[in-house]
C-alpha positions as CSV (number, residue, x, y, z in Angstrom):
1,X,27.3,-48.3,121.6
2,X,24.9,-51.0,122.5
3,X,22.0,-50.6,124.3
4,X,19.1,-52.3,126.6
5,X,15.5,-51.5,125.0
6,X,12.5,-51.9,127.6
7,X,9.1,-51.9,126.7
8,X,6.9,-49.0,128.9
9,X,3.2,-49.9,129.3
10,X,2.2,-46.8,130.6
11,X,4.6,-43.9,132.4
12,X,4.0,-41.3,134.6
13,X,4.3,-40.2,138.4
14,X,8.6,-40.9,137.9
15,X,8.0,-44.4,137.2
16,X,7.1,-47.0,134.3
17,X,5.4,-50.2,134.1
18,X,7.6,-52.8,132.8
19,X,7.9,-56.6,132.5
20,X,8.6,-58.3,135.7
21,X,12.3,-58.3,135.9
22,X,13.5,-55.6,134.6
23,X,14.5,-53.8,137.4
24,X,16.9,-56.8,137.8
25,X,17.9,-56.6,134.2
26,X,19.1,-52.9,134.7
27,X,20.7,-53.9,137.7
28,X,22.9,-56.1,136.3
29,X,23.5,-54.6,133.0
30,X,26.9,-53.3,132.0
31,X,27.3,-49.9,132.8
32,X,28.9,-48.8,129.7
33,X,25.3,-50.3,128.4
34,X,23.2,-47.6,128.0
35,X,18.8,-48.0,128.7
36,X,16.2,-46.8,126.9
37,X,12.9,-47.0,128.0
38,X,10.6,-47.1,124.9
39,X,6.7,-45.4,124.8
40,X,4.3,-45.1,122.3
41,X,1.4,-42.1,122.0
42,X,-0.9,-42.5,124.6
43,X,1.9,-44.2,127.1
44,X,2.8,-40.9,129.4
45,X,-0.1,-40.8,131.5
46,X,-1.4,-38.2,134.0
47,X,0.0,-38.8,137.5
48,X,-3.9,-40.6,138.7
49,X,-4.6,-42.0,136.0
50,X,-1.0,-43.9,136.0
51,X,-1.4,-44.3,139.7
52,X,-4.7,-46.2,139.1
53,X,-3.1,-48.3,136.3
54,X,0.0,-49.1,138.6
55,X,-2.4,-50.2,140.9
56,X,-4.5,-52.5,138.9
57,X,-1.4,-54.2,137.0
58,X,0.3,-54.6,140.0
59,X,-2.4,-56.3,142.0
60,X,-1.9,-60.0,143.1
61,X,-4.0,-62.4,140.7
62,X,-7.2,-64.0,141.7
63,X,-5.5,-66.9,140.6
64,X,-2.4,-66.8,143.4
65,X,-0.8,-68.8,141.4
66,X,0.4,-67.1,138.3
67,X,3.4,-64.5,138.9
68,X,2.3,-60.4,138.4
69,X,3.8,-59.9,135.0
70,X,4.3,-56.1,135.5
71,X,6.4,-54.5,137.7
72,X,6.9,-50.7,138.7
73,X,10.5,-48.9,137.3
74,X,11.8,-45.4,138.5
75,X,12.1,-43.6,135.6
76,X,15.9,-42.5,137.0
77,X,16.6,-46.2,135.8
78,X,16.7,-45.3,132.3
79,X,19.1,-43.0,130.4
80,X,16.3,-41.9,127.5
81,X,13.0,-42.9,126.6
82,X,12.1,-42.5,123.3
83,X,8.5,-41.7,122.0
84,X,6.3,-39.6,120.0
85,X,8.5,-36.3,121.0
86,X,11.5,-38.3,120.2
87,X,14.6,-39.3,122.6
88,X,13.9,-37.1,125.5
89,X,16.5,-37.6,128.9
90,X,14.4,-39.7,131.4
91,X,13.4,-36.7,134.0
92,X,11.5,-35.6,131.1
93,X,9.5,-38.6,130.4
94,X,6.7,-37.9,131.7
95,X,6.3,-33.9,131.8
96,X,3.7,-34.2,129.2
97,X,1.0,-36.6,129.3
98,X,-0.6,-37.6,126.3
99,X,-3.5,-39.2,127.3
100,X,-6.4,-37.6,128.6
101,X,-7.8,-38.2,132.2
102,X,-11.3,-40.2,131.9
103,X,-13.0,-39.6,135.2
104,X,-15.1,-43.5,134.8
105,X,-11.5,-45.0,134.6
106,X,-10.4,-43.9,137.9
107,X,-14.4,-44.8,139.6
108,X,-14.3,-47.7,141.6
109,X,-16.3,-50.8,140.6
């Protein structure tokens, strides 16, 4: 069986933060295709602390003319995400962060 291998930048709160167009890719995707969403240590963040990144990466530019390059996936999307614990079915993803919550990240400037 073949399968469609994202790339998570951070996950956490039931979602992930992808490349811009994958949602679109999943969409389309054959459905005998399965998705795997795929995160390193120190990807599953605590629900803030992803909240606060989701906000930042998805932020228009100060420059309105480049495109955001991250978008925002529900983690229901994906099939399995595979990480440090291993493959792990996607409502688990994110049941246990591991990357601490640093109060000065989540202070605004």
């Amino acid at each position: 069986m073949s399968h469609l291998l994202v790339g998570a930048s951070a996950i956490g709160a039931g979602r992930a933060l992808v490349p811009a167009g994958t949602g679109e890719i999943i969409a389309t995707a054959r459905p005998e295709l399965g998705t795997w969403l795929i995160g390193g240590v120190g990807r599953v963040l605590p629900r803030r602390l992803f909240e606060a990144a989701e906000a930042g990466a998805l932020a228009p530019p100060a420059d309105l003319d480049e495109p955001v390059g991250m978008e925002s996936v529900s983690l229901e999307c994906f099939d399995r995400v595979a990480g440090p614990r291993g493959l792990v079915p996607s409502a688990e993803a994110d049941a246990h962060p591991d990357a601490p919550v640093a109060p000065e990240l989540l202070r605004r400037l």
